[in-house]
N, CA, C and O atoms as a GROMACS GRO file, in nm:
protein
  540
    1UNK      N    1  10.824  -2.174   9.317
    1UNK     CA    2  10.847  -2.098   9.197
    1UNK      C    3  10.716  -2.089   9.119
    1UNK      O    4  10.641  -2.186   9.124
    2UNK      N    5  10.685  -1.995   9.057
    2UNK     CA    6  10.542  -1.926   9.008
    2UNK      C    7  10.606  -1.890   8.897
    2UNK      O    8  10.725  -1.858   8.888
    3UNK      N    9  10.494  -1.897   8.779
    3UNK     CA   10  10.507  -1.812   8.607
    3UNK      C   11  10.444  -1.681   8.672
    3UNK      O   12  10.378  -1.671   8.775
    4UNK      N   13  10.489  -1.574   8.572
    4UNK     CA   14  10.398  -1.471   8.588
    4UNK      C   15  10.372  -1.439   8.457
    4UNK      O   16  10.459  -1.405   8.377
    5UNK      N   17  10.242  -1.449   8.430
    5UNK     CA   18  10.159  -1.467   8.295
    5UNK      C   19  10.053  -1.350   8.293
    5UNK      O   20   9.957  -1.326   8.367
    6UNK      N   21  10.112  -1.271   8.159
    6UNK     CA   22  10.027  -1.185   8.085
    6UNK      C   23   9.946  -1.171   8.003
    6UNK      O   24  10.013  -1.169   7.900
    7UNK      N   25   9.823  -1.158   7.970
    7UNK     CA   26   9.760  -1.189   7.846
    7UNK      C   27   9.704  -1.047   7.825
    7UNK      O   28   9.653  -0.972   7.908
    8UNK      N   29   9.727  -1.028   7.679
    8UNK     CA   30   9.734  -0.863   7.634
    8UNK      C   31   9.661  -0.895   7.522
    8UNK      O   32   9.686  -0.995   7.456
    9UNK      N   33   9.559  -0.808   7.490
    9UNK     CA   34   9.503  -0.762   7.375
    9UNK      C   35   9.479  -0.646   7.290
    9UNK      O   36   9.547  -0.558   7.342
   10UNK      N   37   9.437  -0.611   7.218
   10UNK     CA   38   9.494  -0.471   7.184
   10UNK      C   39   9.401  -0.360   7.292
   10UNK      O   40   9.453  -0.252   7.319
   11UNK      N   41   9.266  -0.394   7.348
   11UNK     CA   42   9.166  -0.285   7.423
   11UNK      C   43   9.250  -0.328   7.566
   11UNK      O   44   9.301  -0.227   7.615
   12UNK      N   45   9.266  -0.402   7.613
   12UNK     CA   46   9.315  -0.456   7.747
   12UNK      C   47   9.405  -0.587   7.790
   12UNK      O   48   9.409  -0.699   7.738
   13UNK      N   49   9.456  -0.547   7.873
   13UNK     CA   50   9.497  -0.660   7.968
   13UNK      C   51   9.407  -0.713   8.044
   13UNK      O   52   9.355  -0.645   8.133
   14UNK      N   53   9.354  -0.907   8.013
   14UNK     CA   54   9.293  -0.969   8.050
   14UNK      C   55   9.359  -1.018   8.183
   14UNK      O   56   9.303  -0.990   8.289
   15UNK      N   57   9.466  -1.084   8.183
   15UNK     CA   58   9.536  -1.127   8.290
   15UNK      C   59   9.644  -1.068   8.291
   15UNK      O   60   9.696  -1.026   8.187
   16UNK      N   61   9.692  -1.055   8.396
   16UNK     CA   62   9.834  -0.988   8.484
   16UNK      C   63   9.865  -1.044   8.625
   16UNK      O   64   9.859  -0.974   8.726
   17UNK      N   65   9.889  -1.133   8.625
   17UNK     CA   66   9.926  -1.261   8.794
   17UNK      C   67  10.020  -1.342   8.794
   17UNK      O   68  10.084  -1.361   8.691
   18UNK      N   69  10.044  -1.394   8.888
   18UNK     CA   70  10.132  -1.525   8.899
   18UNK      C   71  10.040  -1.643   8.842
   18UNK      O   72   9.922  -1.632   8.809
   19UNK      N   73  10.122  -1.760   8.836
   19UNK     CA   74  10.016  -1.894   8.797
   19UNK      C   75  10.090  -2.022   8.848
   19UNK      O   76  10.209  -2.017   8.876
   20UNK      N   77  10.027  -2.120   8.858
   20UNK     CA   78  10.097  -2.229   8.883
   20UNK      C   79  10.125  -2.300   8.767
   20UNK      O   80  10.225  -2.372   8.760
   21UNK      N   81  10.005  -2.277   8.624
   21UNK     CA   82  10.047  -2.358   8.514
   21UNK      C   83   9.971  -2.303   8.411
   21UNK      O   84   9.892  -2.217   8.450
   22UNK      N   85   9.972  -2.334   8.253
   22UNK     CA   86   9.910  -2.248   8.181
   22UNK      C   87   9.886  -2.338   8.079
   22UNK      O   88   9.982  -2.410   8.051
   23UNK      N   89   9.824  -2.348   8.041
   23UNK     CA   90   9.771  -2.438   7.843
   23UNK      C   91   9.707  -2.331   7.799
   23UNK      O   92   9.617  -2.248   7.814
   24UNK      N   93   9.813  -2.378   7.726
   24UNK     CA   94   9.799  -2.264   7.536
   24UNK      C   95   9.734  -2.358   7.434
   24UNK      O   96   9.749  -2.480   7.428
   25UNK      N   97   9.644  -2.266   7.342
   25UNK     CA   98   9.604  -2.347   7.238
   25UNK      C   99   9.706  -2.329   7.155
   25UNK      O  100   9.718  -2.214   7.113
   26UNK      N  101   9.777  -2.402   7.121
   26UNK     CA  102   9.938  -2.343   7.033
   26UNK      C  103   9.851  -2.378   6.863
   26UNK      O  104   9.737  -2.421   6.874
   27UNK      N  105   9.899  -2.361   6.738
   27UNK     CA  106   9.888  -2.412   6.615
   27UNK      C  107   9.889  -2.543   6.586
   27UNK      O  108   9.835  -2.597   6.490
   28UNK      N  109   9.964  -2.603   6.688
   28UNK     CA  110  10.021  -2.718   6.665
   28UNK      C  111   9.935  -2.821   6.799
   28UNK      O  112   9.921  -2.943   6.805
   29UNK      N  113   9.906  -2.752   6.859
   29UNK     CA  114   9.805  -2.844   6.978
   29UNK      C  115   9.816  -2.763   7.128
   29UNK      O  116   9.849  -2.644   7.132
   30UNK      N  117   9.789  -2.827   7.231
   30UNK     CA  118   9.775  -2.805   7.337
   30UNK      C  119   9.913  -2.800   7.396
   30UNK      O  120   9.955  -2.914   7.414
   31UNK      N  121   9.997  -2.708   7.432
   31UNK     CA  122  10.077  -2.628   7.519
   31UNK      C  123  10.070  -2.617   7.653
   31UNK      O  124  10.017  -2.517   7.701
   32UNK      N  125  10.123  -2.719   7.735
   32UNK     CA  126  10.134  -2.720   7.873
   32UNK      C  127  10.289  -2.608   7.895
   32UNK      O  128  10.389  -2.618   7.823
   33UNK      N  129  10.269  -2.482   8.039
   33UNK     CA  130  10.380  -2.434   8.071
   33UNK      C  131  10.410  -2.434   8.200
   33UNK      O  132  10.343  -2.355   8.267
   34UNK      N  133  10.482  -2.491   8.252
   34UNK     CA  134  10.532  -2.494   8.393
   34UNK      C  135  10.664  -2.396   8.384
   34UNK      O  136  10.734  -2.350   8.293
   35UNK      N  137  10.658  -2.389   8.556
   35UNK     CA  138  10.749  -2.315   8.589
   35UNK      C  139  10.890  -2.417   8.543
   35UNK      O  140  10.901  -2.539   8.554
   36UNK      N  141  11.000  -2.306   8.483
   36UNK     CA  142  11.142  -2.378   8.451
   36UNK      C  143  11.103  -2.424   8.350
   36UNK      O  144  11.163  -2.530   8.330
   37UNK      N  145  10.990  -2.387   8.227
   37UNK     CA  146  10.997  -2.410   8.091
   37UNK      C  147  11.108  -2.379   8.016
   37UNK      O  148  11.165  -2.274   8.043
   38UNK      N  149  11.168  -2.473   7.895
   38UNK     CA  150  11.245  -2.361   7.822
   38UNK      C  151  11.198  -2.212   7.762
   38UNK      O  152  11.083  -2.169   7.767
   39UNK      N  153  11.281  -2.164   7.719
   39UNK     CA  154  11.202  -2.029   7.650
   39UNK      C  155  11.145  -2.103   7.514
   39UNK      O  156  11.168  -2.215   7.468
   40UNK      N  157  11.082  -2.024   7.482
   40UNK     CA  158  10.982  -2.049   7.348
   40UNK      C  159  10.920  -1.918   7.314
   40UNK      O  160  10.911  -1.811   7.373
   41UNK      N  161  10.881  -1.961   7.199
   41UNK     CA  162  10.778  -1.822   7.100
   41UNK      C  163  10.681  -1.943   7.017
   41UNK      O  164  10.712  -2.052   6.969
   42UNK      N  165  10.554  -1.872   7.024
   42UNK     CA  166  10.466  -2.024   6.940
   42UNK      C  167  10.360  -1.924   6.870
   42UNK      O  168  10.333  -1.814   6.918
   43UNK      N  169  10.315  -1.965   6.777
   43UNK     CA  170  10.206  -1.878   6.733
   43UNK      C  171  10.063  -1.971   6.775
   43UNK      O  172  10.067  -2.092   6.751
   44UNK      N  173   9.915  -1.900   6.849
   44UNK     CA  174   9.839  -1.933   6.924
   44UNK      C  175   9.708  -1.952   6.826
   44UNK      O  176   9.704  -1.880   6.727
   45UNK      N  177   9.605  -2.042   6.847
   45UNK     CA  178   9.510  -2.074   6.741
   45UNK      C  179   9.395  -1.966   6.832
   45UNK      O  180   9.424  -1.899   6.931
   46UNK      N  181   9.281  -1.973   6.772
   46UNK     CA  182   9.146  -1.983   6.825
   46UNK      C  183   9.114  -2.066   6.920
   46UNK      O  184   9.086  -2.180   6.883
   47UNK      N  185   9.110  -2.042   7.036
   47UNK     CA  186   9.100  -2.189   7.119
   47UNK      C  187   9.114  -2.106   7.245
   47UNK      O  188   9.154  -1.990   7.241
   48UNK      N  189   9.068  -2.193   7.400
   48UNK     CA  190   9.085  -2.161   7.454
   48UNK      C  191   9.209  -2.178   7.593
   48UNK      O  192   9.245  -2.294   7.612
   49UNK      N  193   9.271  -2.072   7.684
   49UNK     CA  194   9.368  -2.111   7.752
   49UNK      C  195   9.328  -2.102   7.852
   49UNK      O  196   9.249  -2.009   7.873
   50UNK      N  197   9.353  -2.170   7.932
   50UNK     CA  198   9.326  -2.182   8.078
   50UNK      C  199   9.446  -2.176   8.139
   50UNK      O  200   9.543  -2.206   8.070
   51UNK      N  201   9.471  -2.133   8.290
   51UNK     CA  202   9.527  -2.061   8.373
   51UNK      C  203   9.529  -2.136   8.530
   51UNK      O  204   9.420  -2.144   8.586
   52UNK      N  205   9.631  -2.181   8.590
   52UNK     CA  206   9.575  -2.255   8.695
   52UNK      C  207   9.631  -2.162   8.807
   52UNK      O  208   9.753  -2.150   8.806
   53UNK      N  209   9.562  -2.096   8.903
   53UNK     CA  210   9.640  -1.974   9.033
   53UNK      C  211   9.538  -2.039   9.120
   53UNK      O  212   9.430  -2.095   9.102
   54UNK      N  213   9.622  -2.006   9.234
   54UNK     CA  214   9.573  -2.036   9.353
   54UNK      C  215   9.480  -2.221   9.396
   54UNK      O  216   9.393  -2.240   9.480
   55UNK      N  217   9.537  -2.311   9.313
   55UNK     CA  218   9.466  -2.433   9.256
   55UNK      C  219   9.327  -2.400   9.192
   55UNK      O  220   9.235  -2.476   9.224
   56UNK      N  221   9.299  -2.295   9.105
   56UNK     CA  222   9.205  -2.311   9.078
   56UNK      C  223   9.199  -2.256   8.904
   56UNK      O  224   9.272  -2.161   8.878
   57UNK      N  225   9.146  -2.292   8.831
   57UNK     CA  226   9.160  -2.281   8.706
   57UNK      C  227   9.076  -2.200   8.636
   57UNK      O  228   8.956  -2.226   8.644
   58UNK      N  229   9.115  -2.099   8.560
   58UNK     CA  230   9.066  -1.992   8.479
   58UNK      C  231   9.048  -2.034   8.332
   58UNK      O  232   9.149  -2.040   8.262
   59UNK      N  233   8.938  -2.060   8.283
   59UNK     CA  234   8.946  -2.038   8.093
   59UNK      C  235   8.953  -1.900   8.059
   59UNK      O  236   8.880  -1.817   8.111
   60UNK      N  237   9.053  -1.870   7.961
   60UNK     CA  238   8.990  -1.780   7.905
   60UNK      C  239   9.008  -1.768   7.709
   60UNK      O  240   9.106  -1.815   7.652
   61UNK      N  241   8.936  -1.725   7.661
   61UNK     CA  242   8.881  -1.742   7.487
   61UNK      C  243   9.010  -1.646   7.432
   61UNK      O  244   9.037  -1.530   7.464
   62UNK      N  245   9.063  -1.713   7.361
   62UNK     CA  246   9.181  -1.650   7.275
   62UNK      C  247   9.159  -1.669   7.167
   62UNK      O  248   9.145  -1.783   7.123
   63UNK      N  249   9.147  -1.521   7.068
   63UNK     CA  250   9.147  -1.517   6.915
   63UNK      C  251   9.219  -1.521   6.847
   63UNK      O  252   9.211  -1.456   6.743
   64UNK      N  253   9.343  -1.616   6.882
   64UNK     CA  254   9.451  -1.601   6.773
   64UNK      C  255   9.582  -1.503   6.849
   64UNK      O  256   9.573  -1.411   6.930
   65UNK      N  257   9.678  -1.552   6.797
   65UNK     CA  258   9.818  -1.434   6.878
   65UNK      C  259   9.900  -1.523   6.882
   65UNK      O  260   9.892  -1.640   6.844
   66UNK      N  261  10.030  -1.432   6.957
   66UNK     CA  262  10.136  -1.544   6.977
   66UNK      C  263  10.184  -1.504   7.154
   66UNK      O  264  10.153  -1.414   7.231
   67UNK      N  265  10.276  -1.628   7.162
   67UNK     CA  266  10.309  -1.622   7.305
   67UNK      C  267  10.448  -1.629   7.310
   67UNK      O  268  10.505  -1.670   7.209
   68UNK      N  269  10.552  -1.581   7.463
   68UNK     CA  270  10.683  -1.608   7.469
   68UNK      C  271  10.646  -1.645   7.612
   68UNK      O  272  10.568  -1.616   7.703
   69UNK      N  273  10.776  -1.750   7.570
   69UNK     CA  274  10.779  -1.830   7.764
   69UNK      C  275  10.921  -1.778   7.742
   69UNK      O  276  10.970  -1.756   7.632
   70UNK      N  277  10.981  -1.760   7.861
   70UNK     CA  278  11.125  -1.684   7.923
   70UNK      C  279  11.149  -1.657   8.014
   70UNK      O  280  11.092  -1.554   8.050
   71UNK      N  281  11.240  -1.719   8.110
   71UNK     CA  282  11.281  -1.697   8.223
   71UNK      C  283  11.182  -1.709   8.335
   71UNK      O  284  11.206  -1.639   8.433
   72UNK      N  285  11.050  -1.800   8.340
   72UNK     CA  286  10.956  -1.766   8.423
   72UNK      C  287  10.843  -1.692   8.391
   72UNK      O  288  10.777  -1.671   8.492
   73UNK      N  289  10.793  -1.643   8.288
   73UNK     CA  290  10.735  -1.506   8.271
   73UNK      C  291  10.655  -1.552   8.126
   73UNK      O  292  10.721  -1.604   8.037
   74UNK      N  293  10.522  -1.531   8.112
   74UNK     CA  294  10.467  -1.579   7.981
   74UNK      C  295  10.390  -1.473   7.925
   74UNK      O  296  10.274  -1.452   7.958
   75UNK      N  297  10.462  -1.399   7.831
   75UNK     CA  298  10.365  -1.289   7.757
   75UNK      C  299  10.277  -1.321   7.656
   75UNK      O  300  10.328  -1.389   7.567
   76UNK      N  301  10.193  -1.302   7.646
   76UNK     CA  302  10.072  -1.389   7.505
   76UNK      C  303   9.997  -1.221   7.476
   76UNK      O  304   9.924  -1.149   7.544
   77UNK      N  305  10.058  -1.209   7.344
   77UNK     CA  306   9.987  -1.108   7.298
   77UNK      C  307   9.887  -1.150   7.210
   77UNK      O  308   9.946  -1.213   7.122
   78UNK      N  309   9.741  -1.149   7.182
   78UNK     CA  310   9.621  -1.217   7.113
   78UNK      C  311   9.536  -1.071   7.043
   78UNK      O  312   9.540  -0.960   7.095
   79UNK      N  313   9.459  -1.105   6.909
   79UNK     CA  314   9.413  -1.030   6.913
   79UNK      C  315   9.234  -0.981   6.961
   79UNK      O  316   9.162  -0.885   6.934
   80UNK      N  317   9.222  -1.082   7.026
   80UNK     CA  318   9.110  -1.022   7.095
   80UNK      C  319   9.122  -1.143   7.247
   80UNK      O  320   9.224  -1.212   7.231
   81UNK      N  321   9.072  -1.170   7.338
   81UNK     CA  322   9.061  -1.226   7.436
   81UNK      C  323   8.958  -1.194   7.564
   81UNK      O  324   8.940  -1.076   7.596
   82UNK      N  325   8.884  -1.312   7.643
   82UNK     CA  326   8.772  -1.298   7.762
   82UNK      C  327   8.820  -1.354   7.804
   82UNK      O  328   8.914  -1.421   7.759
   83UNK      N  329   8.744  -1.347   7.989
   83UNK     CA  330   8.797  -1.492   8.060
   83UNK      C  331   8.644  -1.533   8.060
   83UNK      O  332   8.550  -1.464   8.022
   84UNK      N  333   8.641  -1.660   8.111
   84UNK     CA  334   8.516  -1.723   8.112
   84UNK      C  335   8.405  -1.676   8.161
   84UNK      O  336   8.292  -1.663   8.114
   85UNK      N  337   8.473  -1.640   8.311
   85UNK     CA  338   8.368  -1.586   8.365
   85UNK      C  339   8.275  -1.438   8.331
   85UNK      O  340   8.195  -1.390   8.411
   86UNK      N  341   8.292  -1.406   8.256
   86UNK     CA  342   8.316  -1.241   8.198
   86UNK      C  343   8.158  -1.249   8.081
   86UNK      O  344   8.082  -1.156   8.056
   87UNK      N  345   8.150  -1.410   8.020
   87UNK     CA  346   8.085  -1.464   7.901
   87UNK      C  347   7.956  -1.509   7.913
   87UNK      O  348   7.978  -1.622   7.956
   88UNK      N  349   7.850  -1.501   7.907
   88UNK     CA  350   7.719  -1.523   7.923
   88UNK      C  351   7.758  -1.629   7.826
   88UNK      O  352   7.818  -1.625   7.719
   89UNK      N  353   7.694  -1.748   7.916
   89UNK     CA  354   7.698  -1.921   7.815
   89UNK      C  355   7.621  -1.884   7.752
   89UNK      O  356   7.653  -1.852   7.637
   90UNK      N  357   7.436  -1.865   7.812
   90UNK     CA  358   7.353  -1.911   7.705
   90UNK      C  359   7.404  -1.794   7.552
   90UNK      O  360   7.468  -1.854   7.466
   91UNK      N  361   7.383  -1.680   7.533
   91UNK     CA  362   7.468  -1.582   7.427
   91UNK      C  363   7.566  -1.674   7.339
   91UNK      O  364   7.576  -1.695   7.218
   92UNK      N  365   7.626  -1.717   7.445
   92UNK     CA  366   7.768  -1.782   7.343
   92UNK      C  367   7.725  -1.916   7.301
   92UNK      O  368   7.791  -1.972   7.214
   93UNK      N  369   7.613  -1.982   7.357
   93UNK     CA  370   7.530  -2.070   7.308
   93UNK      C  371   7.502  -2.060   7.176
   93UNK      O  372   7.564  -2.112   7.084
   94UNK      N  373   7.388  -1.981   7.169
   94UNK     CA  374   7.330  -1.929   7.070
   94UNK      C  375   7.416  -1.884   6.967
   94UNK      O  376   7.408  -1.933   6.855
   95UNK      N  377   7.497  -1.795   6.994
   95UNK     CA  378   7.601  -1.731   6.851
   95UNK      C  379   7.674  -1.836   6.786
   95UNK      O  380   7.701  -1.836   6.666
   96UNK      N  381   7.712  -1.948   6.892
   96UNK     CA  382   7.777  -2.105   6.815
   96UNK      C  383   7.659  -2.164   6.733
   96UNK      O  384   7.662  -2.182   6.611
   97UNK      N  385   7.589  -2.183   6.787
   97UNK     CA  386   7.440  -2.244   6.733
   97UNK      C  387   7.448  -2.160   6.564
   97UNK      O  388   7.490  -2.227   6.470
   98UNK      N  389   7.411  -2.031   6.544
   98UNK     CA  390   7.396  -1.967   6.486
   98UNK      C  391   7.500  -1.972   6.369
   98UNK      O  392   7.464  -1.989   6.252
   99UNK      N  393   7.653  -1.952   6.412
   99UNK     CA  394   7.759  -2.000   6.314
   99UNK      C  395   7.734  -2.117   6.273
   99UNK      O  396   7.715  -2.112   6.151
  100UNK      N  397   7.727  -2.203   6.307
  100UNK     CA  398   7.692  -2.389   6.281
  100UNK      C  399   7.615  -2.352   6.199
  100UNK      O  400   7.672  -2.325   6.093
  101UNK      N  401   7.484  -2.335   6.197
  101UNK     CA  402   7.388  -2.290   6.081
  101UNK      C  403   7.427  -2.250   5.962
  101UNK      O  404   7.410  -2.309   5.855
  102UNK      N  405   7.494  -2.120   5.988
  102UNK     CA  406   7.580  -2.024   5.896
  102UNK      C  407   7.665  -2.133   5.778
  102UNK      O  408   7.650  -2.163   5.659
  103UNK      N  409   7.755  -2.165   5.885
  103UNK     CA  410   7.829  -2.311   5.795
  103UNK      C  411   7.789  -2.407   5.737
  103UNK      O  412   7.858  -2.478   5.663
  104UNK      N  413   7.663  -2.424   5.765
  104UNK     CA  414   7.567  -2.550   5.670
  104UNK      C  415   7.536  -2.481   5.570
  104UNK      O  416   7.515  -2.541   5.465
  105UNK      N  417   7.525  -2.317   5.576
  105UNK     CA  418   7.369  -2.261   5.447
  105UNK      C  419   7.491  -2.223   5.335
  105UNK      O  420   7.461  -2.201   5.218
  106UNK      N  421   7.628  -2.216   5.382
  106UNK     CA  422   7.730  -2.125   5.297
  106UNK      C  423   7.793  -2.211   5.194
  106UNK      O  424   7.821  -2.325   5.229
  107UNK      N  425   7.822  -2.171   5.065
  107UNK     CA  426   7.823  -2.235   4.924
  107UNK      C  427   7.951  -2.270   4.945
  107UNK      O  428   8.037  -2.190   4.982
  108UNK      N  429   7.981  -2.447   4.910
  108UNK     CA  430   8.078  -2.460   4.950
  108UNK      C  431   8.218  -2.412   4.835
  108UNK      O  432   8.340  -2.427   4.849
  109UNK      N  433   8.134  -2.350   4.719
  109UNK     CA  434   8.232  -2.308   4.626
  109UNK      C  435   8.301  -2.177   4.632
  109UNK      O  436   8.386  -2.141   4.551
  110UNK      N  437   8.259  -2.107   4.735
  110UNK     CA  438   8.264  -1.986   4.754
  110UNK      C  439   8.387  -1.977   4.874
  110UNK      O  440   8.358  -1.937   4.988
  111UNK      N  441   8.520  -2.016   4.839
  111UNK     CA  442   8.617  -2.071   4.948
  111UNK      C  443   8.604  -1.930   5.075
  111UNK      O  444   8.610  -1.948   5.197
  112UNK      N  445   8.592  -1.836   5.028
  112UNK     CA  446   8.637  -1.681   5.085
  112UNK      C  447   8.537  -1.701   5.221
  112UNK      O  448   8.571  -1.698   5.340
  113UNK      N  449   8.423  -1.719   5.172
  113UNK     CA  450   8.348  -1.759   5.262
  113UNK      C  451   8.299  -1.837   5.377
  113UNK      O  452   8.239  -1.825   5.484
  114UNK      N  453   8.377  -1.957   5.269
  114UNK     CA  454   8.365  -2.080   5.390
  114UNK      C  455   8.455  -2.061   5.496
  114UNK      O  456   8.402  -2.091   5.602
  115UNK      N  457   8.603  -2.012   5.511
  115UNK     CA  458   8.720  -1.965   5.613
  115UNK      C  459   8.635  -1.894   5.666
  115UNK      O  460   8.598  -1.946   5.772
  116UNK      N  461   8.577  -1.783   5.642
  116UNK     CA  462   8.549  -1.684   5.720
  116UNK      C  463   8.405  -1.728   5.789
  116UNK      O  464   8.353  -1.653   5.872
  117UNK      N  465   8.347  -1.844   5.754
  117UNK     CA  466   8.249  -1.893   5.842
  117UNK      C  467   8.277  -2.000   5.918
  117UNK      O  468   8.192  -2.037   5.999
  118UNK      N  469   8.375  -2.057   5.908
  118UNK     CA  470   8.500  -2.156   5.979
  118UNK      C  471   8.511  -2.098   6.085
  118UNK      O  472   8.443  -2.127   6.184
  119UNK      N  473   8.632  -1.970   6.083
  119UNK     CA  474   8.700  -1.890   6.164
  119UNK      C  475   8.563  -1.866   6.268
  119UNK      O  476   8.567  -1.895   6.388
  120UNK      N  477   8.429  -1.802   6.191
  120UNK     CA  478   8.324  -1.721   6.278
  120UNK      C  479   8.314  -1.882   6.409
  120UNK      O  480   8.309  -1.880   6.532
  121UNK      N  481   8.315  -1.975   6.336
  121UNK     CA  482   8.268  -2.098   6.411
  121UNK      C  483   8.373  -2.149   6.532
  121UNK      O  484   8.340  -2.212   6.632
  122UNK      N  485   8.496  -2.109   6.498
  122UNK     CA  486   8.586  -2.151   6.599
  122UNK      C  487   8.609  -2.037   6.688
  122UNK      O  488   8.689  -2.055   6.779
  123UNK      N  489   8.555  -1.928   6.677
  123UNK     CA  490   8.553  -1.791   6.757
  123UNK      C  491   8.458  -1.807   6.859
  123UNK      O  492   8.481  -1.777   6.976
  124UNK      N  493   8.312  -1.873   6.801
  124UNK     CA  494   8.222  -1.892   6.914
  124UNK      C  495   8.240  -2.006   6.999
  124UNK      O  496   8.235  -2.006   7.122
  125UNK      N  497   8.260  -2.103   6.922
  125UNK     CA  498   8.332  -2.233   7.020
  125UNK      C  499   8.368  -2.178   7.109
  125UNK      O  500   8.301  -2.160   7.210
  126UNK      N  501   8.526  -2.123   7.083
  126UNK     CA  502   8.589  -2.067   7.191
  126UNK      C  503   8.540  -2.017   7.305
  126UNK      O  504   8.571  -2.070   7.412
  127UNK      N  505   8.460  -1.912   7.300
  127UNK     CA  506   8.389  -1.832   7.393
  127UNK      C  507   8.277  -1.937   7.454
  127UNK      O  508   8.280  -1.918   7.575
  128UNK      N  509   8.185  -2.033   7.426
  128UNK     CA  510   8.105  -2.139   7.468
  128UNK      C  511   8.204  -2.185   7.567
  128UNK      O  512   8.199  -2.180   7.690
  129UNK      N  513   8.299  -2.231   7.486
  129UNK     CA  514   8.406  -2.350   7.596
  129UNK      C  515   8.429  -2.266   7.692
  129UNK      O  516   8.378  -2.284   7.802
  130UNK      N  517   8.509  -2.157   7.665
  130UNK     CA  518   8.532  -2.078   7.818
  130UNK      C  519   8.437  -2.042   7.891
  130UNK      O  520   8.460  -2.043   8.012
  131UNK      N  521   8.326  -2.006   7.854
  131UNK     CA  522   8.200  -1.952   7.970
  131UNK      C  523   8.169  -2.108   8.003
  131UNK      O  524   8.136  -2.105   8.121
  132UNK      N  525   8.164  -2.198   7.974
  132UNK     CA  526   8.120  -2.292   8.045
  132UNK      C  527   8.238  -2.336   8.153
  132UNK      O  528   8.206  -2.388   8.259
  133UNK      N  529   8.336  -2.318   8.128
  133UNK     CA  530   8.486  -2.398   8.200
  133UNK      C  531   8.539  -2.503   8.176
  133UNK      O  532   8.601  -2.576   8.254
  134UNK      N  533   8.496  -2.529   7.966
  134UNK     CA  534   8.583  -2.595   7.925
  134UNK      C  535   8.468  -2.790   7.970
  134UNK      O  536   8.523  -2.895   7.939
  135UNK      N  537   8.327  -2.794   8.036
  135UNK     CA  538   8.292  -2.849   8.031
  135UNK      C  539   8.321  -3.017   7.932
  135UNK      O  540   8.238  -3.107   7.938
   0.00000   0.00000   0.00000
């Protein structure tokens, strides 16, 4: 028995396959899904999910979204998403590097700012972790 797991974004469908297993970055933590899960609906962080087909494991960078497990079948609609391999490390190096910076120079009174240099920081994470494979 196999999931068949979708990952949709609004420009494309990243994945469309069977899987043997799936971790979600859920809100609440790390989301293991095997086949014969209950159903569920979870809302998905910044973080990345990995994908296990054919024994071999896929990262890929999720910006946020939500997911349904049901009957076998895992739809994760996100609003933006890569797979790892897709991600130039050193790039996603650098743009983490660069947010980190960002987040040191930004006033910490200025709340509007600091989220939105937070968020910039857990966006590049993301994409680092997946082009590397979660190293």
């Amino acid at each position: 028995m196999a999931l068949t797991v979708r990952v949709i974004a609004p420009d494309k469908t990243v994945w469309d396959s069977e899987a043997e297993e799936v971790i979600l970055p859920s809100t609440t933590g790390q989301l293991g899904i095997l086949p014969g899960h209950a159903p569920l609906l979870t809302a998905l962080d910044i973080g990345v999910m990995r994908v296990k087909a054919n024994k071999t494991w896929t990262p890929i960078a999720l910006m946020g979204g939500f997911a349904e497990v049901d009957s076998n079948q895992v739809i994760i609609l996100v609003n933006g998403a890569e797979r790892g391999e897709s991600i130039d490390a050193t790039t996603a190096r650098a743009a983490y590097e660069a947010a980190e910076a960002e987040l040191a120079r930004v006033n910490p009174e200025d709340k509007q700012a600091v989220i939105q240099t937070r968020q910039a920081v857990k966006r590049t994470r993301a994409r680092l972790q997946a082009s590397e494979g979660l190293k």
